[in-house]
C-alpha positions as a Markdown table, in Angstrom:
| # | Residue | x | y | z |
|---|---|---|---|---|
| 1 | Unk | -121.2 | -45.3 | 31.0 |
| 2 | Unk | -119.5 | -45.5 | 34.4 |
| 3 | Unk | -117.3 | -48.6 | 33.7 |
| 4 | Unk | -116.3 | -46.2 | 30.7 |
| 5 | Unk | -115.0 | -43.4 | 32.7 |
| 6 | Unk | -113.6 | -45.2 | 35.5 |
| 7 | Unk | -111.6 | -46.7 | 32.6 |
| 8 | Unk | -110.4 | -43.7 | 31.6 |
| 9 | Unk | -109.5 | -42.1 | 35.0 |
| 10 | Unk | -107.2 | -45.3 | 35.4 |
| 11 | Unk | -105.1 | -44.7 | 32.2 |
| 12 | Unk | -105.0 | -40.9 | 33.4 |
| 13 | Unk | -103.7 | -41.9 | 37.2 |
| 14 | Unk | -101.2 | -44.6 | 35.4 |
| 15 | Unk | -99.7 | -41.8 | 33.1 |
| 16 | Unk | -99.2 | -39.6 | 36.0 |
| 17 | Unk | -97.4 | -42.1 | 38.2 |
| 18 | Unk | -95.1 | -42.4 | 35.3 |
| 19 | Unk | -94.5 | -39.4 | 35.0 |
| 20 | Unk | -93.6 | -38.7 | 38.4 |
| 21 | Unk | -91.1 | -41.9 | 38.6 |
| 22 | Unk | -89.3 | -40.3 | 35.9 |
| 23 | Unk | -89.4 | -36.9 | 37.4 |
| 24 | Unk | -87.4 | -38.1 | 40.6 |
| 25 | Unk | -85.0 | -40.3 | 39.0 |
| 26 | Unk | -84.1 | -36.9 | 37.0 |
| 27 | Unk | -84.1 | -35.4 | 40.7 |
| 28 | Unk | -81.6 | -38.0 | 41.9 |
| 29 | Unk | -79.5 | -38.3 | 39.2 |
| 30 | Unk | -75.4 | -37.1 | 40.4 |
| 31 | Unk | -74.0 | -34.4 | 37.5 |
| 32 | Unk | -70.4 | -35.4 | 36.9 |
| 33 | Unk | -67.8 | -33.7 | 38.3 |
| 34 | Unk | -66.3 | -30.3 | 36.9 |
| 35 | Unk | -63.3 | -30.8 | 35.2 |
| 36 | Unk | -61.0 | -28.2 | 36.5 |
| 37 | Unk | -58.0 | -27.1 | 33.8 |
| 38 | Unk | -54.5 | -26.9 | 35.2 |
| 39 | Unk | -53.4 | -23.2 | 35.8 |
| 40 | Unk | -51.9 | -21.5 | 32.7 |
| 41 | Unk | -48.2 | -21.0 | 33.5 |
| 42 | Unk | -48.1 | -17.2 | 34.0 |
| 43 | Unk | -46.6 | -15.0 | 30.8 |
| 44 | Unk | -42.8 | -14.0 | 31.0 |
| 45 | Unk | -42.9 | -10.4 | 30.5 |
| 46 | Unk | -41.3 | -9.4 | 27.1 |
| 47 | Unk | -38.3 | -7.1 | 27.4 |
| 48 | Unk | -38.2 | -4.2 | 26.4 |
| 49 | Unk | -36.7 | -3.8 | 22.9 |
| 50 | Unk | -33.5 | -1.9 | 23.0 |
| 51 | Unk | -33.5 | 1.3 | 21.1 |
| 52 | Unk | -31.8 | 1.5 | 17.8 |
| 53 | Unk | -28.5 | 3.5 | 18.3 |
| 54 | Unk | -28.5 | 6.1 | 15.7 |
| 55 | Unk | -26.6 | 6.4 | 12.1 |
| 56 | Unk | -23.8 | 8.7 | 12.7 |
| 57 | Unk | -24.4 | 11.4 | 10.3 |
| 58 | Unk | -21.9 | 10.8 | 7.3 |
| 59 | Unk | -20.0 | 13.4 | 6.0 |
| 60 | Unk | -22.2 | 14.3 | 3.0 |
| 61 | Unk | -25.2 | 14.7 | 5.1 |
| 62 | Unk | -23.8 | 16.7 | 7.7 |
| 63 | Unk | -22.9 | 19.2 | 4.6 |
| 64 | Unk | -26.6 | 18.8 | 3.2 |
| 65 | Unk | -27.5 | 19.9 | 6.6 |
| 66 | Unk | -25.2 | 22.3 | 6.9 |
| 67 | Unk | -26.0 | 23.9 | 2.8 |
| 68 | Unk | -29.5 | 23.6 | 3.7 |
| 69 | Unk | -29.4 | 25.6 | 7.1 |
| 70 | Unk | -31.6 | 28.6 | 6.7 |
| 71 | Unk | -30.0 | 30.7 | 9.8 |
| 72 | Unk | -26.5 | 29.9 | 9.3 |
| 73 | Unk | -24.5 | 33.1 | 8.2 |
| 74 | Unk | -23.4 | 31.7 | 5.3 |
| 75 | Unk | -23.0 | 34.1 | 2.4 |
| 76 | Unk | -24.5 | 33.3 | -1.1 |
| 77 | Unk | -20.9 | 32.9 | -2.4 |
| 78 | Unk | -20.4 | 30.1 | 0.6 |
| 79 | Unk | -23.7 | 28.4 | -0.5 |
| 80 | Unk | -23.1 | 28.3 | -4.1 |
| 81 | Unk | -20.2 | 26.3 | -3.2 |
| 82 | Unk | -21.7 | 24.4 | -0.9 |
| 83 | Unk | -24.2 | 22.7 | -3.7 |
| 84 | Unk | -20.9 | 21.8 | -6.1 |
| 85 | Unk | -18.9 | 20.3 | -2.8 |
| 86 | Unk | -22.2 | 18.1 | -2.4 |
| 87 | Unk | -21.9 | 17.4 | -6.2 |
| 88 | Unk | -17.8 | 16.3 | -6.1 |
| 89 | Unk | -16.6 | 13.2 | -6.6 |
| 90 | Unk | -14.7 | 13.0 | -2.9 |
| 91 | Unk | -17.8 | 13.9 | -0.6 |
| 92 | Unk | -20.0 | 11.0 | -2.3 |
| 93 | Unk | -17.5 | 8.4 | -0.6 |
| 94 | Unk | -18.7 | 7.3 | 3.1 |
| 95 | Unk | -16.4 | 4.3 | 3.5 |
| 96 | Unk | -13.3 | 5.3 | 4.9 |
| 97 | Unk | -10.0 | 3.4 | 6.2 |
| 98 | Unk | -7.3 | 4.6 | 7.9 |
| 99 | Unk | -3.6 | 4.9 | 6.1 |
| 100 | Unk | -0.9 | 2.0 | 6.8 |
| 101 | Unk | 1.7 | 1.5 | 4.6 |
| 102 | Unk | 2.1 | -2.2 | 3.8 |
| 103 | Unk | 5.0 | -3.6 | 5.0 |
| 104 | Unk | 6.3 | -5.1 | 1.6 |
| 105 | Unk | 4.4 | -3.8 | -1.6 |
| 106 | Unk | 5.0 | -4.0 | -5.8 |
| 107 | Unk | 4.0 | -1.0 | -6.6 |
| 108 | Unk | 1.9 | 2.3 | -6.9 |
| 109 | Unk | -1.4 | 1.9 | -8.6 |
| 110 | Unk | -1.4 | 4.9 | -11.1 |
| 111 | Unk | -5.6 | 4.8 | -11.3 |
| 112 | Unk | -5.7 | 5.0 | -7.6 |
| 113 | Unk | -3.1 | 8.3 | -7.4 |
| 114 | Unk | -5.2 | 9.9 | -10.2 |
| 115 | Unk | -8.1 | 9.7 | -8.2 |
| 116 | Unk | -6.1 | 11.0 | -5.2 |
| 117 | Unk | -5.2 | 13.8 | -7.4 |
| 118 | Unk | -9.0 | 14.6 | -8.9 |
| 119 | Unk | -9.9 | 14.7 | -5.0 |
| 120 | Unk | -7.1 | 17.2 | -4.4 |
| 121 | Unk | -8.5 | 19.5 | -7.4 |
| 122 | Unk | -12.3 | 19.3 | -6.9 |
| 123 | Unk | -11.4 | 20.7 | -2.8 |
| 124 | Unk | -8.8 | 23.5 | -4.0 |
| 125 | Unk | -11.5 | 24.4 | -6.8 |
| 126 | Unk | -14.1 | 24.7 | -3.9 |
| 127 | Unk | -11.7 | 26.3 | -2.0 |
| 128 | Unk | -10.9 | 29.2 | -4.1 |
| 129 | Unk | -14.3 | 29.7 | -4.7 |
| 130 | Unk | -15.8 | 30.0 | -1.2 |
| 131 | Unk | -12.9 | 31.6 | -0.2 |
| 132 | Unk | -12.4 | 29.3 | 2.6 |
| 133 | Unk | -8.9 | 30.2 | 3.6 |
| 134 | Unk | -10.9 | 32.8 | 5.4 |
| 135 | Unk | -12.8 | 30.8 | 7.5 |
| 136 | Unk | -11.4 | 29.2 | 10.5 |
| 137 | Unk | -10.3 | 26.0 | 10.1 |
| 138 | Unk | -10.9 | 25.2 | 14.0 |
| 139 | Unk | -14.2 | 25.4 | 12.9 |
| 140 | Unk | -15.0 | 21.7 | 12.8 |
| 141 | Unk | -19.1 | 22.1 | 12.1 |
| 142 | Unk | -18.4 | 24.9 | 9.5 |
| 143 | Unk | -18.5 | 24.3 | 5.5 |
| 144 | Unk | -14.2 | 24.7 | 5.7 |
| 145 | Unk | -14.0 | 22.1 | 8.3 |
| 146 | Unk | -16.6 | 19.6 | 6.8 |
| 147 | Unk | -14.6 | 19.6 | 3.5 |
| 148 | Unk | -11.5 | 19.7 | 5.1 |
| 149 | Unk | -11.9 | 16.5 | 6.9 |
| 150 | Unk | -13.8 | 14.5 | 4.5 |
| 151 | Unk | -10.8 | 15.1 | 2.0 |
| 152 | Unk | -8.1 | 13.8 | 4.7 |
| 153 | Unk | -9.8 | 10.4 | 5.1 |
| 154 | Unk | -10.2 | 10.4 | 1.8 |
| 155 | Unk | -7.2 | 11.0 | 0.8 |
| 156 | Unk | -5.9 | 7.9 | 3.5 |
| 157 | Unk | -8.1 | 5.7 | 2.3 |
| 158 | Unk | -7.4 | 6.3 | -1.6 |
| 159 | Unk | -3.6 | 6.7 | -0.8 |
| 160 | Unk | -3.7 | 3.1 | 0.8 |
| 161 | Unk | -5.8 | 1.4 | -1.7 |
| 162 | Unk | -3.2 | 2.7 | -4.1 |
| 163 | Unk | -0.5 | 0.5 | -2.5 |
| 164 | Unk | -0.9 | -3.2 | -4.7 |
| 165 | Unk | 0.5 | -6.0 | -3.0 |
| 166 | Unk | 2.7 | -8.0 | -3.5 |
| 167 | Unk | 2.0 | -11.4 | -4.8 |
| 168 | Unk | 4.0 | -14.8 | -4.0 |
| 169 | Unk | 4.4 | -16.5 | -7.0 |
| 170 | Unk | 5.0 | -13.1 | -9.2 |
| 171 | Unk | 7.6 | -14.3 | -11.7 |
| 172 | Unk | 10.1 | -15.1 | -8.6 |
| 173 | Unk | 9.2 | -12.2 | -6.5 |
| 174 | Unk | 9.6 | -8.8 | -5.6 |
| 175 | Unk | 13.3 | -8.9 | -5.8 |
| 176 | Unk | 14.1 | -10.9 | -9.5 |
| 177 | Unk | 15.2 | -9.1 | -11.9 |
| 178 | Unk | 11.7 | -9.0 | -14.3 |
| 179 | Unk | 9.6 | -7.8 | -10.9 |
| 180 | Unk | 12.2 | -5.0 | -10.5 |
| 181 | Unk | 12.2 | -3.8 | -13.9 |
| 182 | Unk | 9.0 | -3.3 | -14.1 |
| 183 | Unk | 8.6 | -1.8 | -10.3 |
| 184 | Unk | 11.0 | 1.1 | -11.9 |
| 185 | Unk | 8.9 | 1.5 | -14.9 |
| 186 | Unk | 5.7 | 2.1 | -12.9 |
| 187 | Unk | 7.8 | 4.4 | -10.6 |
| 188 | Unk | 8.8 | 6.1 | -13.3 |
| 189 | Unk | 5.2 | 6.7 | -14.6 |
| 190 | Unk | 3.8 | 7.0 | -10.7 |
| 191 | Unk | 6.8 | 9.7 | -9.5 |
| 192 | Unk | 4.9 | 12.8 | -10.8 |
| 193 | Unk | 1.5 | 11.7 | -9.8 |
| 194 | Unk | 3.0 | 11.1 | -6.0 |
| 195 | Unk | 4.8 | 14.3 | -5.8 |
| 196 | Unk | 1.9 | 16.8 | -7.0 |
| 197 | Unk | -0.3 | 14.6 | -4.1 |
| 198 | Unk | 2.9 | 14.9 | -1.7 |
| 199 | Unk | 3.4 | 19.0 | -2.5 |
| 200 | Unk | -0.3 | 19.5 | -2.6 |
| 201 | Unk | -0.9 | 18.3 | 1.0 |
| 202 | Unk | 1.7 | 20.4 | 1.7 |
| 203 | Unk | 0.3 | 23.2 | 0.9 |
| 204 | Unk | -3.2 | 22.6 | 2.5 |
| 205 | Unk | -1.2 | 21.6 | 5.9 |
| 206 | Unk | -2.5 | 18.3 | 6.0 |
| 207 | Unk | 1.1 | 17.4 | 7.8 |
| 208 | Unk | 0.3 | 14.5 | 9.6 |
| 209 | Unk | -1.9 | 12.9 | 6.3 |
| 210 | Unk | 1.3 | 13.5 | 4.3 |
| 211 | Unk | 4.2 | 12.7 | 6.2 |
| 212 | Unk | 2.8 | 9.2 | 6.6 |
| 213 | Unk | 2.6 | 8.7 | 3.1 |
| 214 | Unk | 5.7 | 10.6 | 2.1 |
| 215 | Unk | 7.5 | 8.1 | 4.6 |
| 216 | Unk | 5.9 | 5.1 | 2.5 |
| 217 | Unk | 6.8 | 6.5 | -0.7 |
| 218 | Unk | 10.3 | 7.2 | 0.5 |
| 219 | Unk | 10.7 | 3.7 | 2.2 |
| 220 | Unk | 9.2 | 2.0 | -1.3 |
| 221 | Unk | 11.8 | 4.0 | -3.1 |
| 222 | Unk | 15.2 | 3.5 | -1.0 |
| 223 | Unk | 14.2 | -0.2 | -0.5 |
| 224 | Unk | 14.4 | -0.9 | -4.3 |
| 225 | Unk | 17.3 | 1.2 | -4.7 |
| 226 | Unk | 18.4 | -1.8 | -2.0 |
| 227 | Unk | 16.9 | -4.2 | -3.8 |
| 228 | Unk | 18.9 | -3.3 | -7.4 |
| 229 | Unk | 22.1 | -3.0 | -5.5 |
| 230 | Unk | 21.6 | -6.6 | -4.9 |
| 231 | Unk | 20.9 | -7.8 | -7.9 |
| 232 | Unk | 24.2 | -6.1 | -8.9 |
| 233 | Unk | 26.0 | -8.0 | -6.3 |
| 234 | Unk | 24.1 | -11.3 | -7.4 |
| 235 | Unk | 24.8 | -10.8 | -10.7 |
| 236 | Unk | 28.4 | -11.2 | -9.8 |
| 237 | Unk | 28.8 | -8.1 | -12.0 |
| 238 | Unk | 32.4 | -6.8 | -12.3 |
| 239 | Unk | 33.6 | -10.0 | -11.0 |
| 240 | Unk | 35.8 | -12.5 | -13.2 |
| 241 | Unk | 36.0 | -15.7 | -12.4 |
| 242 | Unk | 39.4 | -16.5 | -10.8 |
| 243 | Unk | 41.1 | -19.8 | -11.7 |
| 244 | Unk | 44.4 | -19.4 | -9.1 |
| 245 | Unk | 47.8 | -21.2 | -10.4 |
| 246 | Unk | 46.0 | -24.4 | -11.5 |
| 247 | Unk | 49.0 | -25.8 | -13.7 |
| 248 | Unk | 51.2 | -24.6 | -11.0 |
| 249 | Unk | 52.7 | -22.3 | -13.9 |
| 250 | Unk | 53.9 | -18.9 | -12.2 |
| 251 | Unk | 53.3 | -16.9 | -15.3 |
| 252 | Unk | 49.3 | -18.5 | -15.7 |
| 253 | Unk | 46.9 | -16.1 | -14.8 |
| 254 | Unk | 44.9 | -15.7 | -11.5 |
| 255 | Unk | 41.7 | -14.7 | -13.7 |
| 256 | Unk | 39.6 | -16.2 | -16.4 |
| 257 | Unk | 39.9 | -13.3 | -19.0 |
| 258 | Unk | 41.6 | -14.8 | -21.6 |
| 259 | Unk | 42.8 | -11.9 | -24.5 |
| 260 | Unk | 42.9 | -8.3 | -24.8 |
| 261 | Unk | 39.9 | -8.8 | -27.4 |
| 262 | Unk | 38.6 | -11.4 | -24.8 |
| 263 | Unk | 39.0 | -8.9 | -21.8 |
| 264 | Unk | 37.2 | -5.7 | -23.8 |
| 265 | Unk | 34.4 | -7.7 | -25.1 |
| 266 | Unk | 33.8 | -8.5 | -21.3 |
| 267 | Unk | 34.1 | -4.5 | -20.2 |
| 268 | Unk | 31.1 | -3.7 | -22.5 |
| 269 | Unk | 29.6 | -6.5 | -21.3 |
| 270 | Unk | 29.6 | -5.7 | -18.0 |
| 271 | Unk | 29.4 | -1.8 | -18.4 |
| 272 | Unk | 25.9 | -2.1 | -20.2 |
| 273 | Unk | 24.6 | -4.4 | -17.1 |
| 274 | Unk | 26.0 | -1.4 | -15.0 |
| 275 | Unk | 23.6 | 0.9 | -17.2 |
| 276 | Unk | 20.4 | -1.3 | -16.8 |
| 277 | Unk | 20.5 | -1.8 | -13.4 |
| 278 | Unk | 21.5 | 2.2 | -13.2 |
| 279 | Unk | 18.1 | 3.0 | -15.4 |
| 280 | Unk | 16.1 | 0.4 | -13.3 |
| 281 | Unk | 17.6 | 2.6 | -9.7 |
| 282 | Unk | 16.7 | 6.4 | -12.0 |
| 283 | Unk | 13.7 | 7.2 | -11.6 |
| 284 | Unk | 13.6 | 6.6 | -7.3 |
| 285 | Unk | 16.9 | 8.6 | -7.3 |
| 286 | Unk | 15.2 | 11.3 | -9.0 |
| 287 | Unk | 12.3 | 10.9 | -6.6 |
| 288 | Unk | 14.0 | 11.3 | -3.9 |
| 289 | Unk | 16.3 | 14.3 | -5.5 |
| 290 | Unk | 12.8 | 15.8 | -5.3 |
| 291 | Unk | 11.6 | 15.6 | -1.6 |
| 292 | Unk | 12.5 | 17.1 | 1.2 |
| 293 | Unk | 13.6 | 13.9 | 3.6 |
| 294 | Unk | 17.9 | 14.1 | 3.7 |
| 295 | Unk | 19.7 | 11.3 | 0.9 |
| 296 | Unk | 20.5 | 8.4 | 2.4 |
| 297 | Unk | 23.7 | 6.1 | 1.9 |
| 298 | Unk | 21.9 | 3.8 | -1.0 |
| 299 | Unk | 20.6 | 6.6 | -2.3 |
| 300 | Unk | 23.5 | 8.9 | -2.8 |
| 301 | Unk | 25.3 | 5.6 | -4.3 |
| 302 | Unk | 22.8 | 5.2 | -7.0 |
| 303 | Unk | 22.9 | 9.1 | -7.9 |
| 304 | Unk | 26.6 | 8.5 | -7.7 |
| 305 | Unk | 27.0 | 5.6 | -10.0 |
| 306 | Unk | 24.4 | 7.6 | -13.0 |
| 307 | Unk | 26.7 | 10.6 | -12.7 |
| 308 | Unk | 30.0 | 8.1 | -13.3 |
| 309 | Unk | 28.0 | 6.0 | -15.8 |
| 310 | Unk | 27.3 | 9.5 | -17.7 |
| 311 | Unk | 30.5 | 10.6 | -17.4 |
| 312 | Unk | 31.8 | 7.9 | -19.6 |
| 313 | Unk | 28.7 | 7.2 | -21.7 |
| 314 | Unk | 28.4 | 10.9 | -23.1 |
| 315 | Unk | 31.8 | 12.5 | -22.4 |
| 316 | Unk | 34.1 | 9.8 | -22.3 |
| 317 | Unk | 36.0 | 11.3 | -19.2 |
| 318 | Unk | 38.9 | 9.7 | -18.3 |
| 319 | Unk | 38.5 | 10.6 | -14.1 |
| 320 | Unk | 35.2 | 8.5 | -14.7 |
| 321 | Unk | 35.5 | 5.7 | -12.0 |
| 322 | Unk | 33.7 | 3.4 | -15.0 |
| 323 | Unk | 36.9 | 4.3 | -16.8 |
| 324 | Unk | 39.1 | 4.0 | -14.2 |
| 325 | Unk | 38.0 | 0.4 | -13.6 |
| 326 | Unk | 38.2 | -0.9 | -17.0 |
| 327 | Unk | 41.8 | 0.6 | -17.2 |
| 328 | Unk | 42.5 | -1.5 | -13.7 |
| 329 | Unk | 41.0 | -4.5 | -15.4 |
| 330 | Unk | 43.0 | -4.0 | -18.0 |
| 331 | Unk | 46.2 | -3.3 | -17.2 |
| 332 | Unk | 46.7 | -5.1 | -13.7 |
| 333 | Unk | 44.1 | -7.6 | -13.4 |
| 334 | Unk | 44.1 | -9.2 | -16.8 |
| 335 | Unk | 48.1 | -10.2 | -16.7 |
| 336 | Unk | 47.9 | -10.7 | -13.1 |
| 337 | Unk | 50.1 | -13.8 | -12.3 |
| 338 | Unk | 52.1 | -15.5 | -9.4 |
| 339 | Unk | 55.3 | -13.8 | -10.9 |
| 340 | Unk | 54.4 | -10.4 | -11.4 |
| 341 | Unk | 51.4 | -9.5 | -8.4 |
| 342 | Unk | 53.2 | -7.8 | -6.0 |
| 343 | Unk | 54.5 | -5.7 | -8.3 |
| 344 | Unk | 51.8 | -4.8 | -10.2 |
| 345 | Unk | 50.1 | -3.9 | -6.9 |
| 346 | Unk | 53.0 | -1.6 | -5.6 |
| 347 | Unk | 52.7 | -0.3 | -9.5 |
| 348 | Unk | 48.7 | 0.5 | -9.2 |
| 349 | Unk | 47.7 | 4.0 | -9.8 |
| 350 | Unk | 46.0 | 5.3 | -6.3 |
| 351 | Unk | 42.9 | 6.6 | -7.5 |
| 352 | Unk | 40.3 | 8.4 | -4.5 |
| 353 | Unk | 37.8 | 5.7 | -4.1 |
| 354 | Unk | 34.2 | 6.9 | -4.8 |
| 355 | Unk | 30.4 | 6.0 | -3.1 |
| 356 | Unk | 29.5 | 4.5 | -6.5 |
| 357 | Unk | 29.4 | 0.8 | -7.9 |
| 358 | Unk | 32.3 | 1.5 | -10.0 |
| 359 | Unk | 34.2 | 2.2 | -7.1 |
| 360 | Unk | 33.0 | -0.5 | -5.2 |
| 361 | Unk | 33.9 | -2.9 | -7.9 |
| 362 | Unk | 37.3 | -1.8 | -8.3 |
| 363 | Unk | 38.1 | -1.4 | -4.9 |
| 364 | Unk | 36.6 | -4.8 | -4.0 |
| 365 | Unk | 38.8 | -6.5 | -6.8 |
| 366 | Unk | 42.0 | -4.5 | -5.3 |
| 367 | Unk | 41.2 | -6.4 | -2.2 |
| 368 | Unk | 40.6 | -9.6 | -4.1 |
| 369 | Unk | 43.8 | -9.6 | -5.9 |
| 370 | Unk | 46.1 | -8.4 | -2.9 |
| 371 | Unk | 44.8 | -11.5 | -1.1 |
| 372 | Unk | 45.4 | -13.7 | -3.9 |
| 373 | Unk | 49.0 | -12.7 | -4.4 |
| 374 | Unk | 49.3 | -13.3 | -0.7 |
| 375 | Unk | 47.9 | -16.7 | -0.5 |
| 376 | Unk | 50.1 | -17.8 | -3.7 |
| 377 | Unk | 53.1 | -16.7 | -2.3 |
């Protein structure tokens, strides 16, 4: 029984020794070292957002403000009229641009001035109805002045949209013959459109609106007036060819018109290219007739040259210069040799010279022929 137990108290010392060993090689053992992390850069501060500049108040909402405003003074009449200007066709547009007049254009877009002139009516209707020539126009925040405004720049912006430009390669340009004919039959439909818009402005007293764009209607007009003038001169109309004493014959003739058949035949010819390029220049003359800037040279020769053209067209009037040239072409010009120009020219009727193209023709070939004779001699 003893050897037993003493056994037993062995294995129990053993296991305790063991256990202890282990225990103080735990004690001993070294942890690792902590692992610092490297510092975290510090945060840039954010900037601050910038504020978001606010929408100007178009014109349109400034009105819906001002219709809507339940202490303004405005009288029932005032605000009935307020909700049909926020209804019209020229308050809805917000996109303006100001008025230039291109420096070299083909012509007036008729859609454009009708709009221009829809614009005009819808304010005047407003106008009369509101009775807003009673309000003071200095008034810039009030109903009157709102309107009043808005219609100006829209008026600039439609009036230069209008304005179609020209294009290069448009059948030889501006100035050929096809391009002007059909300039002066879009004039002709355009004219009336651009003088309601031009009298209309008037009388609202939008003057610095519409003397800009009178002065580009005016400057379109008188430079194709320019522009027909010359294609007259390119034309080479009224101007025979002139073949000089070729055979060295002093009876031959200095010009190329051959007979009296030969010589009439050319007249009409060249009388009914005097009338088209006249129609092409009639309706700007008649523009211009009908605005209140002074007639300038070109245009006074174009109205001129339709009252000479008429004069011979409906009433066959011999003081017509048209007739007065043929009768110079005729009887001088025609027969004109070495032999007999000096005194044909001492023989030539003196007629007064007009401002017209018949004038200009005749007195051009005078000066022609004199030099001729000269030079011969």
């Amino acid at each position: 029984m003893l050897h037993v137990g003493v056994k037993i108290n062995f294995r129990f010392l053993f296991l305790i020794l063991v256990i202890g060993v282990l225990g103080l090689t735990s004690c001993n053992k070294e942890e690792p070292p902590e692992v610092k992390s490297a510092p975290t850069a510090p945060t840039a501060p954010t900037a601050p957002t910038a504020p978001t500049a606010p929408t100007a108040p178009t014109a349109l909402s400034n009105l819906r403000d001002k219709c809507n405003d339940s202490n303004d003074s405005m009288t029932w009449v005032v605000r009935g009229a307020c909700r049909d200007a926020l209804l019209s066709d020229f308050m809805q547009i917000q996109v303006y641009d100001v008025f230039e007049c291109q420096p070299y254009f083909k012509r007036w877009n008729q859609e454009s001035l009708k709009k221009a002139g829809v614009y005009i009516r819808e304010y005047l209707e407003i106008s009369r109805y509101a009775e807003i020539d009673k309000i003071a126009l200095n008034e810039r925040s009030s109903f009157a002045g709102i309107l009043r405004e808005q219609l100006i720049r829209v008026l600039d912006t439609t009036m230069k949209q209008a304005q179609v430009e020209y294009e290069v390669g448009d059948s030889g340009g501006i100035k050929s013959e096809n391009a002007l004919r059909r300039s002066s039959h879009d004039f002709s439909v355009s004219a009336q459109l651009l003088l309601r818009i031009l009298q209309k402005t008037k009388l609202l007293g939008f003057d610095s609106s519409r003397q800009k764009i009178e002065q580009c209607v005016y400057d379109y007009a008188e430079n194709r007036l320019i522009d027909i003038k010359r294609l007259s001169k390119s034309s080479l109309l009224y101007e025979p060819d002139y073949i000089g004493d070729i055979s060295g014959d002093i009876d031959a003739p200095f010009y190329n018109l051959g007979s009296a058949a030969r010589t009439k035949a050319y007249l009409e010819q060249q009388f009914h290219k005097a009338r088209v390029l006249a129609d092409y220049a009639r309706p700007f003359v008649e523009f211009l007739n009908n605005t209140d800037f002074p007639n300038k040279p070109i245009s006074n020769y174009w109205k001129k040259t339709l009252t000479q053209l008429s004069m011979k067209q409906q009433f066959a009037d011999p003081n017509s210069q048209a007739v007065i040239l043929d009768d110079f072409i005729i009887n001088n010009l025609s027969i004109m040799t070495l032999n007999n120009c000096r005194d044909l020219i001492m023989k030539q009727r003196k007629y007064v010279l007009g401002m017209d193209l018949f004038s200009e023709k005749r007195n051009l070939l005078q000066q022609q022929s004199e030099l001729h004779c000269k030079k011969e001699k």
